[in-house]
C-alpha positions as CSV (number, residue, x, y, z in Angstrom):
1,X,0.0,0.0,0.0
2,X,3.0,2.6,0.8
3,X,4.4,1.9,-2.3
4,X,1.2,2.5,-4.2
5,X,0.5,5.6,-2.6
6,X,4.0,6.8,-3.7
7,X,3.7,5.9,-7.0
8,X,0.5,7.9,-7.0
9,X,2.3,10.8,-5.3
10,X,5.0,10.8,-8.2
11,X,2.8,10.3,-10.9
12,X,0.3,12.8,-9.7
13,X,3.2,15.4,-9.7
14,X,4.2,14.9,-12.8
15,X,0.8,14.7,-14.5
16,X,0.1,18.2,-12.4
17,X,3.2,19.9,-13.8
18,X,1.7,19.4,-17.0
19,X,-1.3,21.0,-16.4
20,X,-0.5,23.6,-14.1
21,X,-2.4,26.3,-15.7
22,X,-4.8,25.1,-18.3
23,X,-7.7,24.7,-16.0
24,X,-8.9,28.4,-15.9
25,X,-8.2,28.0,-20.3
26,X,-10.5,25.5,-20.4
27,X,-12.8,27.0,-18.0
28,X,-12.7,30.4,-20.2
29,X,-13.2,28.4,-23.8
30,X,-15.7,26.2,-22.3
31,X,-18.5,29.2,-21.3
32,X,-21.7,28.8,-23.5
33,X,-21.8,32.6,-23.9
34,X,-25.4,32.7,-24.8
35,X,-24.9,29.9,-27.3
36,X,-28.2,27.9,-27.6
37,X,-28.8,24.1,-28.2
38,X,-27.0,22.9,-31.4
39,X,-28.7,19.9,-33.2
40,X,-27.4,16.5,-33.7
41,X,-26.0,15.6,-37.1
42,X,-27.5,12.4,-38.3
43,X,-27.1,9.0,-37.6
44,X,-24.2,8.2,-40.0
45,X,-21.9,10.4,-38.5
46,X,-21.3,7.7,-35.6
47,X,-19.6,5.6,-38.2
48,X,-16.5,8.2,-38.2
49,X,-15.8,8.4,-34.8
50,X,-13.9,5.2,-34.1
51,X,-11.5,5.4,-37.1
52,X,-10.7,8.9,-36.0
53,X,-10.3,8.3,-32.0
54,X,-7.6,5.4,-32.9
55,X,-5.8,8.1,-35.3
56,X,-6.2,10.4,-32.4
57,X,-4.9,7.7,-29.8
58,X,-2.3,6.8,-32.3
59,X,-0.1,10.0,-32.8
60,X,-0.1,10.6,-29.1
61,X,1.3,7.2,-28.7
62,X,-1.7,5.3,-26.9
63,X,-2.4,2.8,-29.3
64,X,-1.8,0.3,-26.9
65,X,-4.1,2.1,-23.9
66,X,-7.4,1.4,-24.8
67,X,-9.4,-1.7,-26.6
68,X,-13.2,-1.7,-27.8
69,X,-15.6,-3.0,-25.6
70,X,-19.4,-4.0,-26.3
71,X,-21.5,-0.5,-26.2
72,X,-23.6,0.3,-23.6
73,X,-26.8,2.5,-22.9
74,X,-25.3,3.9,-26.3
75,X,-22.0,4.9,-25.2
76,X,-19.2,3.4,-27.2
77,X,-17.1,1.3,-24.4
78,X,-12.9,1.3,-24.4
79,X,-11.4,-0.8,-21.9
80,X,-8.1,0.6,-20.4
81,X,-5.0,-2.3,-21.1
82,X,-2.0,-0.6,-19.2
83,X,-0.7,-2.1,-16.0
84,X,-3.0,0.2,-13.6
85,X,-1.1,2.2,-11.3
86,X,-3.2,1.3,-8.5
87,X,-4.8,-2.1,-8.8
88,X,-8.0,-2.6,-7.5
89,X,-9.3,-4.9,-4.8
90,X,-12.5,-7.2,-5.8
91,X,-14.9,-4.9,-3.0
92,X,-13.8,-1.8,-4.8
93,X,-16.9,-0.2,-6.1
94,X,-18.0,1.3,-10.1
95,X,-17.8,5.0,-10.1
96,X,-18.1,7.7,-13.0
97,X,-15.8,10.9,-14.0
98,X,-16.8,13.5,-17.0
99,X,-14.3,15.7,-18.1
100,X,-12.9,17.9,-20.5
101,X,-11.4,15.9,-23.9
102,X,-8.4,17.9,-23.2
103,X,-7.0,16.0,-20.0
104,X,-7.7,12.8,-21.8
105,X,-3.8,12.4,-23.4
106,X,-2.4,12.8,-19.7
107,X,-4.7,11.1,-17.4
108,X,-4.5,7.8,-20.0
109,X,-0.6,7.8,-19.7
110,X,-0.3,9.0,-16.3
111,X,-3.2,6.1,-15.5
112,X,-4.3,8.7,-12.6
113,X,-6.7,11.1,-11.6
114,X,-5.6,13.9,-10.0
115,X,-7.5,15.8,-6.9
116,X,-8.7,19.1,-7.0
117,X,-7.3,21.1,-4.2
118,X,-6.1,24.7,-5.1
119,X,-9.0,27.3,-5.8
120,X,-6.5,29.8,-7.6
121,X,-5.5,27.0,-10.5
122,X,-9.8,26.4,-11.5
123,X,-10.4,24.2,-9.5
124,X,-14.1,23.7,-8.0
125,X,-14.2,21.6,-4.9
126,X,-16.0,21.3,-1.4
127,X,-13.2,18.8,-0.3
128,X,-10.1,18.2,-1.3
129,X,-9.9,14.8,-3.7
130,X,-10.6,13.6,-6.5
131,X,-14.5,13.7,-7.4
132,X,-16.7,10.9,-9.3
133,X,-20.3,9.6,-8.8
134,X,-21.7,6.0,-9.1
135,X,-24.3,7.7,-10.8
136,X,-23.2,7.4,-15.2
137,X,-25.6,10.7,-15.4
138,X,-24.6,12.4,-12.9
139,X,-20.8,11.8,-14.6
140,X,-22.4,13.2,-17.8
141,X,-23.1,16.3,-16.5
142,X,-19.1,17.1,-16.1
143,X,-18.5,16.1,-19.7
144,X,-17.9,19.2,-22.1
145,X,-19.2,18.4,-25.4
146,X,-16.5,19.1,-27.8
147,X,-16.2,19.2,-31.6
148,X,-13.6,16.6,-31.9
149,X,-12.9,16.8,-35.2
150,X,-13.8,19.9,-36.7
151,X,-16.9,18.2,-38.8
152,X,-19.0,19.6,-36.5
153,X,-20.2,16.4,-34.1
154,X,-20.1,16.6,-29.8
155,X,-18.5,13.9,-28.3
156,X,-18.6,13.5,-24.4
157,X,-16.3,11.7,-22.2
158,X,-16.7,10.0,-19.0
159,X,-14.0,7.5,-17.2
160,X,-14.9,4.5,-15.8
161,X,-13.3,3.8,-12.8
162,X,-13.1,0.9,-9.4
163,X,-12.6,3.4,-6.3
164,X,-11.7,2.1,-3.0
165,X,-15.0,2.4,-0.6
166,X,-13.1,1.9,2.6
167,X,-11.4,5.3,2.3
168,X,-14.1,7.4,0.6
169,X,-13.5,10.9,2.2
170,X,-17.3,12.4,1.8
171,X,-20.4,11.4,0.2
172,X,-23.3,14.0,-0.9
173,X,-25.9,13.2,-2.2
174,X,-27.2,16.8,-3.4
175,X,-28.3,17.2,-6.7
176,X,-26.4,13.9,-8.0
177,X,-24.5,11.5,-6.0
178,X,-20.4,12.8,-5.4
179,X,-18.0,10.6,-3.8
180,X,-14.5,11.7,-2.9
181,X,-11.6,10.2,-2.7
182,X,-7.7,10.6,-2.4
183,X,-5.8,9.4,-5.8
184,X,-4.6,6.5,-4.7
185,X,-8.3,5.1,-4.0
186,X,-9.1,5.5,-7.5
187,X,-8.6,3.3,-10.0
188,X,-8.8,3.8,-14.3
189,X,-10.7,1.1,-15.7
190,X,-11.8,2.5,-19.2
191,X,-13.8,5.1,-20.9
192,X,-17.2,6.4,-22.1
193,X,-17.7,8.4,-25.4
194,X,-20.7,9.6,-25.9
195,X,-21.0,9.9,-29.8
196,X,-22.6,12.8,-31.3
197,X,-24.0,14.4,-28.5
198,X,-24.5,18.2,-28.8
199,X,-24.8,20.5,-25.8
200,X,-28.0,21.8,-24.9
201,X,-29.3,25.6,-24.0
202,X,-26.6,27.0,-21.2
203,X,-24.3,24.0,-21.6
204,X,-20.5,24.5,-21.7
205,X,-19.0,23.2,-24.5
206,X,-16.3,23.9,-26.8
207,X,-16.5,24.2,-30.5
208,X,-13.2,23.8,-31.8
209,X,-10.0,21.5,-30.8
210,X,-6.5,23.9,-29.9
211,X,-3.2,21.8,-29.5
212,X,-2.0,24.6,-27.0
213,X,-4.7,23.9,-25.0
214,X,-4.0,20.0,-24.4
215,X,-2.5,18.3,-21.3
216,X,0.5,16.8,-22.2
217,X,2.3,14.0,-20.2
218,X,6.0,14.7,-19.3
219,X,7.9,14.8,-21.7
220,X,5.5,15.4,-24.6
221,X,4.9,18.0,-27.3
222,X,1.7,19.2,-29.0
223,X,0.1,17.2,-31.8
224,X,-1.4,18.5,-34.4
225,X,-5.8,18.5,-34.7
226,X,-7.1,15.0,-35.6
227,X,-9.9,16.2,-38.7
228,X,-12.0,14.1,-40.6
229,X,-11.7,14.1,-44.1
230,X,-15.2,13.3,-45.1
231,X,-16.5,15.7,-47.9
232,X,-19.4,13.4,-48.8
233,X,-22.9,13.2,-46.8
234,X,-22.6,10.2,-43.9
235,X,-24.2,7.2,-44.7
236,X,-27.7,6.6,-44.4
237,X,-27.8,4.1,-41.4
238,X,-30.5,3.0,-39.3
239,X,-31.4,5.7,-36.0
240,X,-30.7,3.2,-32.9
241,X,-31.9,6.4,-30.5
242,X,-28.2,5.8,-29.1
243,X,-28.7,8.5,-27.2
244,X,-32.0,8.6,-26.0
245,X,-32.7,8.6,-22.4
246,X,-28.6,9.2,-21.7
247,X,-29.2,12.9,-22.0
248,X,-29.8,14.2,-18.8
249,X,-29.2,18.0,-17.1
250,X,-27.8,19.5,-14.8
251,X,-30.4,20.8,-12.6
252,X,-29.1,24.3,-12.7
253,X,-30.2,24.1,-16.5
254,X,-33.3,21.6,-15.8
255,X,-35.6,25.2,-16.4
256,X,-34.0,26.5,-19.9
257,X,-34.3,23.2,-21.5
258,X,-38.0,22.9,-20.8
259,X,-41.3,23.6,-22.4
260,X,-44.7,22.9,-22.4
261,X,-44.0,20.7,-25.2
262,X,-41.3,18.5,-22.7
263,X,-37.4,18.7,-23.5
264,X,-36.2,21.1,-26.2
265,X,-34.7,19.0,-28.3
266,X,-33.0,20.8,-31.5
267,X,-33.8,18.8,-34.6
268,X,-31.0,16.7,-36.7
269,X,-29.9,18.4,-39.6
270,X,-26.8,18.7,-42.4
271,X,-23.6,16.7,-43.3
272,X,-20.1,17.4,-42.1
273,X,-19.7,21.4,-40.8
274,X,-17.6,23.4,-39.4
275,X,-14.7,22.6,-37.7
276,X,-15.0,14.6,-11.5
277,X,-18.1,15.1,-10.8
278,X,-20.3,16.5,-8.1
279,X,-23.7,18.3,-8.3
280,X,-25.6,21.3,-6.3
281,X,-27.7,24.2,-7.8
282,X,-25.0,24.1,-10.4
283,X,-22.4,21.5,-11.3
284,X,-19.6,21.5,-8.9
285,X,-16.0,19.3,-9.8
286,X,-16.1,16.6,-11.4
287,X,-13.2,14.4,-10.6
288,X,-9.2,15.6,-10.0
289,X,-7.6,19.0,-10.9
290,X,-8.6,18.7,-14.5
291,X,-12.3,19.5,-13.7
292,X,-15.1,21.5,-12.4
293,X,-17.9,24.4,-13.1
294,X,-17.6,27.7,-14.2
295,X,-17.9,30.9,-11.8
296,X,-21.0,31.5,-10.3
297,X,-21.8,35.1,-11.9
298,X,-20.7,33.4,-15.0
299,X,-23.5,30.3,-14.4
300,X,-26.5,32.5,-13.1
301,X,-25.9,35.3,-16.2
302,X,-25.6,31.9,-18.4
303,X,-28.4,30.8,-16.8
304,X,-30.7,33.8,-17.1
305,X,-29.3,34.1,-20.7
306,X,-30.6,30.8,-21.5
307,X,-33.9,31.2,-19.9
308,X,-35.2,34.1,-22.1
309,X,-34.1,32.4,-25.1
310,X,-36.0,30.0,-24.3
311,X,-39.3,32.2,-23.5
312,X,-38.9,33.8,-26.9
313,X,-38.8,30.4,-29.0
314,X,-41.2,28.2,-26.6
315,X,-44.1,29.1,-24.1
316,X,-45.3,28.2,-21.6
317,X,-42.3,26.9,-19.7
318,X,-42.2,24.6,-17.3
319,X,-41.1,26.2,-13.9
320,X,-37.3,25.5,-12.6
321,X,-36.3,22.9,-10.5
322,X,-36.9,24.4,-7.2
């Protein structure tokens, strides 16, 4: 156990070196700024993602990180294959983390999650740890949409992890379950993409994919955007509802995506376009340093924002959740 725990320690470091500043970037890039619901492309633009994630996984030399899995609720599955850096125990329990795509490169190599702990480096916490939920929804809620690619498709990100229930540091259950734990109770098991999955009314999300902006492990250098080449229309393939029922808000937003008409839902349209978890009245960490919620002034003006673009397109609305 002592040597785990140091291994964590140095591997942590390192992994936070990296990153030392990039949480308030992505915080700033990640703001909705009045942006409204963007629809999903159709169907056939699922068949692109996995081609492209293993060109993405290839040039940052993880090729060997992550295998396929059998999808579920929708989510495409990967397994992580490294030697974990902290090996879990058969009573360790499931738990969820959504993120941002741009800690992905360092927490696969590093094979850790680090804890968010310092206010003044972006990071949103009520206790010091790393954050997760056994909740996959709750997870969801804590992972930025991001056009990938630059063709114009949201793809989510949650890990799947095995955390160590004996030295949980504090469970809440407010507004989505939120565990907490110190790194070396957490262990990477795989991850969740959620394909073509575009952010809703008030959501954070971020539209393009900047190199600068990436984590890099030790060591690294910045790789160049992963694009898809596709100038044809996707293929017509049959609408499995992948997503359906896997969509779920944040109840800070539960209000500006409502009407009396139920969810509002942008309709699919077009071809190929432009290029830790934790929950209260607004979304608060999700798991290590990487992670969190924008500032409050930010959320409620977002929030009101949101709210009377809503009242302009759809009436009557269904009151917020209290």
């Amino acid at each position: 156990a002592r040597r785990v725990r140091a291994l964590c320690a140095f591997q942590a470091r390192a992994a936070a070196m990296t990153r030392e500043d990039l949480v308030n970037k992505w915080r700033e890039v990640s703001k909705p700024r009045r942006a409204g619901s963007l629809p999903a492309k159709p169907p056939g633009a699922r068949v692109d993602f996995e081609p492209l994630f293993r060109e993405w996984l290839e040039v940052r030399g993880l090729d060997d990180a992550l295998e396929r899995a059998e999808d579920e609720h929708g989510w495409m599955v990967f397994r992580y294959m490294r030697k974990p850096v902290v090996s879990p125990e058969q009573s360790w329990e499931v738990a969820f983390h959504g993120t941002w795509w741009y800690s992905v490169w360092s927490v696969l190599e590093s094979g850790v999650l680090l804890e968010s702990h310092d206010w003044g480096k972006g990071h949103d916490f009520w206790e010091p740890g790393v954050y997760c939920s056994p909740n996959r929804s709750t997870a969801r809620w804590y992972a930025r949409p991001h056009n990938l690619f630059a063709d114009g498709v949201y793809h989510r990100i949650i890990f799947e992890l095995r955390v160590d229930p004996e030295r949980r540091k504090r469970h809440r259950q407010r507004g989505g379950v939120q565990w907490v734990f110190p790194t070396s109770a957490v262990s990477l098991r795989g991850i969740w993409v959620q394909v073509n999955s575009p952010p809703k009314i008030g959501e954070e999300r971020i539209n393009e994919w900047d190199p600068a902006l990436e984590a890099l492990p030790d060591g690294c250098k910045a790789v160049p955007s992963t694009t898809n080449p596709r100038t044809e229309p996707w293929p017509e393939i049959e609408d499995e509802r992948w997503n359906e029922d896997e969509d779920s808000l944040p109840p800070h937003l539960l209000g500006s995506n409502w009407s009396c008409a139920g969810p509002h839902r942008p309709v699919s349209t077009g071809g190929p376009a432009e290029g830790g978890t934790g929950a209260g009245t607004r979304p608060a960490p999700a798991a290590g340093s990487e992670d969190g919620g924008a500032e409050e002034e930010e959320a409620a003006s977002d929030e009101a924002d949101a709210k009377a673009e809503v009242e302009t397109e759809v009436a009557p609305k269904r009151p917020p959740v209290p």
